[in-house]
N, CA, C and O of each residue as an XYZ file, in Angstrom:
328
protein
N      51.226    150.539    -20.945
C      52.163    151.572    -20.593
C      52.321    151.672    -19.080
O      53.379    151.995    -18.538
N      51.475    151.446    -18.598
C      51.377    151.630    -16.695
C      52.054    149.931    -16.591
O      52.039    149.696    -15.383
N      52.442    149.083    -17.090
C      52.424    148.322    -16.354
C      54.496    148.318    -16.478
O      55.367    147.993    -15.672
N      54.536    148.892    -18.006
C      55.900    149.258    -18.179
C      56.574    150.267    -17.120
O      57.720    150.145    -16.686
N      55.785    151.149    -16.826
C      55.978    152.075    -15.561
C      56.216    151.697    -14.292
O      57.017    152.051    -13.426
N      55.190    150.756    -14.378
C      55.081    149.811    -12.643
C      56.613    149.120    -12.749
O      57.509    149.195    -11.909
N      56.631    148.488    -13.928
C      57.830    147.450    -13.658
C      58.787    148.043    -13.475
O      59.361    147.894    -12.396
N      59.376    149.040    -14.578
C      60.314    149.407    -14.439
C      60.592    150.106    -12.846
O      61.632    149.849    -12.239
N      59.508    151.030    -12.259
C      60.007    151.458    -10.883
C      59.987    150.239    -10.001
O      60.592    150.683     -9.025
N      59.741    149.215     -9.756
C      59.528    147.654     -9.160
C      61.601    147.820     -9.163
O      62.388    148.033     -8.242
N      61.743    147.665    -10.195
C      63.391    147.075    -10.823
C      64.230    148.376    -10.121
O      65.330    148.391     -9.567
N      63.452    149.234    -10.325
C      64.575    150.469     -9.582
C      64.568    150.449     -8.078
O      65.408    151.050     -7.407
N      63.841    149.920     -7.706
C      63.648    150.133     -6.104
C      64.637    149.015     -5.969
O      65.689    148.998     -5.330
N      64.087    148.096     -6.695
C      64.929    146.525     -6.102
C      66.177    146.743     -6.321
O      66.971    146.107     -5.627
N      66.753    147.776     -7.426
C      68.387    147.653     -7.848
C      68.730    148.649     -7.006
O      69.955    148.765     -7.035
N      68.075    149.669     -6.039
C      68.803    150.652     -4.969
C      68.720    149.679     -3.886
O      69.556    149.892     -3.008
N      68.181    148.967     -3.743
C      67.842    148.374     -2.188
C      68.839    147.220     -2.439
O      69.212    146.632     -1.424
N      69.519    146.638     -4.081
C      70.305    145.588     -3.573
C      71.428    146.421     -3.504
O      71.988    146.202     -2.430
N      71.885    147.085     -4.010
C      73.041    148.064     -3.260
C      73.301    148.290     -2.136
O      74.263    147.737     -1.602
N      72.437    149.246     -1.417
C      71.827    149.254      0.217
C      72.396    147.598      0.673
O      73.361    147.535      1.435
N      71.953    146.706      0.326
C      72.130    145.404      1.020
C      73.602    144.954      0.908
O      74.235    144.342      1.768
N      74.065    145.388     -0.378
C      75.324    145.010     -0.192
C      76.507    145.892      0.631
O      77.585    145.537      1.106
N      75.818    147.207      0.585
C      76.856    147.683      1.628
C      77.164    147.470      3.315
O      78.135    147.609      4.058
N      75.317    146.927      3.484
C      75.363    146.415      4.553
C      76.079    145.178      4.895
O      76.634    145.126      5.993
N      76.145    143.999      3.951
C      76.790    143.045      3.811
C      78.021    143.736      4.342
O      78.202    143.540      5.544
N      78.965    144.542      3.700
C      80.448    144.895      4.034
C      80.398    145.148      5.464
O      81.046    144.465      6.257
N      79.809    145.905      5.742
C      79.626    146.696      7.347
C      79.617    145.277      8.028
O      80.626    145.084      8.707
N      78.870    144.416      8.009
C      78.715    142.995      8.920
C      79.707    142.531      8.848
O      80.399    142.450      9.863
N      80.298    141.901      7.255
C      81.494    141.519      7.647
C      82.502    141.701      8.091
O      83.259    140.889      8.624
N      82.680    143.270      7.847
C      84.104    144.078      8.575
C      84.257    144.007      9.989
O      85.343    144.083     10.565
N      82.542    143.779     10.838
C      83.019    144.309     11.971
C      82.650    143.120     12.332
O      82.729    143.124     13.560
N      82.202    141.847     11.891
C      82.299    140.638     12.420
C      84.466    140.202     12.444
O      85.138    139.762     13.377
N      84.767    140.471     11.445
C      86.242    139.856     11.225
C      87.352    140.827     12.324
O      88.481    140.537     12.722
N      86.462    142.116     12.606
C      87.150    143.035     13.770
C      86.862    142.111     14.852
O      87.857    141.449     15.150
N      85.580    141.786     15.702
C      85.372    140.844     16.574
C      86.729    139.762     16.610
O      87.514    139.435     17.501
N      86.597    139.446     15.380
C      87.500    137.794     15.260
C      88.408    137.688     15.658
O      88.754    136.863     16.503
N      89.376    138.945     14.875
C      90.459    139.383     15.934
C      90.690    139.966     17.147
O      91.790    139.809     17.678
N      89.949    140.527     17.603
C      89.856    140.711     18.798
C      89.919    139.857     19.985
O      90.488    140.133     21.041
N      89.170    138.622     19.653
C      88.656    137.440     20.440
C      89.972    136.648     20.249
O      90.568    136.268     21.256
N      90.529    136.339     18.845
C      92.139    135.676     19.087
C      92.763    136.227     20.017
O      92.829    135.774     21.159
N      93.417    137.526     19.522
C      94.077    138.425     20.155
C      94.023    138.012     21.598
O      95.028    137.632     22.199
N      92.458    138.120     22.314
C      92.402    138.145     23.807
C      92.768    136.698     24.131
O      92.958    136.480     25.327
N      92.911    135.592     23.231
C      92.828    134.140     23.666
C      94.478    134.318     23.790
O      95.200    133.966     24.723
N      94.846    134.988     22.530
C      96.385    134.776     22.727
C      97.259    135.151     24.039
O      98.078    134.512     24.700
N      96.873    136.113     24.107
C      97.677    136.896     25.483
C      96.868    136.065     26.873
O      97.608    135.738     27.801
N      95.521    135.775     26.973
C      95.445    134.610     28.189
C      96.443    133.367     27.954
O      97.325    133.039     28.747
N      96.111    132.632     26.540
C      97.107    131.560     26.424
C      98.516    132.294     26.882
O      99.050    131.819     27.884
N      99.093    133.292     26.303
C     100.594    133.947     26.977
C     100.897    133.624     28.321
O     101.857    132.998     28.771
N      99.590    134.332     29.097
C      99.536    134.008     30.630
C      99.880    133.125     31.548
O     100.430    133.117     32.649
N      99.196    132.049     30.466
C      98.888    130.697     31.320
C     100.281    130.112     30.979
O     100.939    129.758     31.958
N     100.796    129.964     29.861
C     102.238    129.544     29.605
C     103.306    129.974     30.325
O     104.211    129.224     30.692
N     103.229    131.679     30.650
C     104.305    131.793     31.439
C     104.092    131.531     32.847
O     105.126    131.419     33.505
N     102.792    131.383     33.577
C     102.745    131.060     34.685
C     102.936    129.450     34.848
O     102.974    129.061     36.016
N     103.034    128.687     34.059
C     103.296    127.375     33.753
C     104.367    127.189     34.187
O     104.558    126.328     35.046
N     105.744    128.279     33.494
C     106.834    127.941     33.554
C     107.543    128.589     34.612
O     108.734    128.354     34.814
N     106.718    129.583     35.459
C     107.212    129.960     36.690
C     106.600    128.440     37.947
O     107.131    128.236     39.039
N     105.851    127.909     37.580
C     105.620    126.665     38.236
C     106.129    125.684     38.362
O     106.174    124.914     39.321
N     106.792    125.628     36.833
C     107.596    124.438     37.008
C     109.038    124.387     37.212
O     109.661    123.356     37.467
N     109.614    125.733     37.068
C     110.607    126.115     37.415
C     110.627    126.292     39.189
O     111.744    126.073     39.658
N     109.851    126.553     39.928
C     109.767    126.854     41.422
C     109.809    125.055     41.508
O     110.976    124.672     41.582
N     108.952    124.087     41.511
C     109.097    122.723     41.382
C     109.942    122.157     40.928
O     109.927    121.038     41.441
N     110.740    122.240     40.223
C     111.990    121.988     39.811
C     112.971    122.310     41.078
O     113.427    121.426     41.803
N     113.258    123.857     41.257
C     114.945    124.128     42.477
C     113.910    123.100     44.125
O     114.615    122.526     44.955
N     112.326    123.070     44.282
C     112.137    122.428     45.212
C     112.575    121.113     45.009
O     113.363    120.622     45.817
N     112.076    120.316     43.807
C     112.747    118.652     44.019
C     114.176    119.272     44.221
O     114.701    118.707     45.181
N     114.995    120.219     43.677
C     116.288    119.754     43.733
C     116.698    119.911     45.368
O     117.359    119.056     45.957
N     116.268    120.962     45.905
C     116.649    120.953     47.467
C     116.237    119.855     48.064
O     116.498    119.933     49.265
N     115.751    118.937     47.807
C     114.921    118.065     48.170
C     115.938    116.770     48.059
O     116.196    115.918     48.910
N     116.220    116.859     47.277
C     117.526    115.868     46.540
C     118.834    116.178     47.367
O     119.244    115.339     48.168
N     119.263    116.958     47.246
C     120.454    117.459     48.478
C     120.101    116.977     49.437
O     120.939    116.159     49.816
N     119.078    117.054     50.220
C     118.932    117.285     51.660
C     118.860    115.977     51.947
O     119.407    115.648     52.999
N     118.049    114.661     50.958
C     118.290    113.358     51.162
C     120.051    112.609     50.723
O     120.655    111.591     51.063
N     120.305    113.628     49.934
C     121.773    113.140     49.856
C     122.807    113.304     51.222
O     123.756    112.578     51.520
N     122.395    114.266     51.796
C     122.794    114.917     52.960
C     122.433    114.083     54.036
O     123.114    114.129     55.061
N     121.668    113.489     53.974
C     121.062    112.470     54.695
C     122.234    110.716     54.311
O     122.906    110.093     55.132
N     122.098    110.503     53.222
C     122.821    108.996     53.016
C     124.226    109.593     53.451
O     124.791    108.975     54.353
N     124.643    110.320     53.113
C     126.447    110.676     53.392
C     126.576    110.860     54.998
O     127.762    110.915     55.323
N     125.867    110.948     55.867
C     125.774    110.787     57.124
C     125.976    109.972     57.712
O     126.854    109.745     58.544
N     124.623    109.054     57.092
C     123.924    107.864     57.576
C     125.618    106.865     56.913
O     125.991    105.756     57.296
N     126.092    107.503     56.182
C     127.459    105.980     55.541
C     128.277    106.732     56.747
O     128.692    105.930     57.583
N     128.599    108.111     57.015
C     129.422    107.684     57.689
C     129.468    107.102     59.164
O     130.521    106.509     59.399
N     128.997    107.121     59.705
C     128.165    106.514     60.988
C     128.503    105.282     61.008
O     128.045    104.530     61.867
């Protein structure tokens, strides 16, 4: 009879404590997958960054070759007429 006693409270502890564990399980994962997004999120908007400063770069490099291009054209149309 004591050992039916023992067991059975053995089984009750273990079936509150796997509960307990599984709620903890949720809590980890929720706020691991909050992290997750978070960490995209912040990659995205640096990646944003870096893209639009890309294209303010290559756009400033771009009107420079083109002045650059004039000014040697400006140069041969001289130099022919001479």
């Amino acid at each position: 009879m004591r050992k039916i006693i023992a067991l059975l409270a053995i089984t009750t502890i273990g079936l509150a404590c796997k509960e307990d564990t599984k709620e903890k399980i949720k809590e980890a994962s929720s706020a691991v997958s909050t992290d997750v997004k978070e960490s995209i999120d912040s990659v995205k908007t640096k990646a944003e960054g870096v893209i639009d400063s890309s294209k303010v770069g290559a756009k400033e490099l771009l009107v420079k070759s083109a002045e650059k291009v004039e000014q040697e054209a400006k140069k041969i149309k001289e130099s022919a007429k001479e």
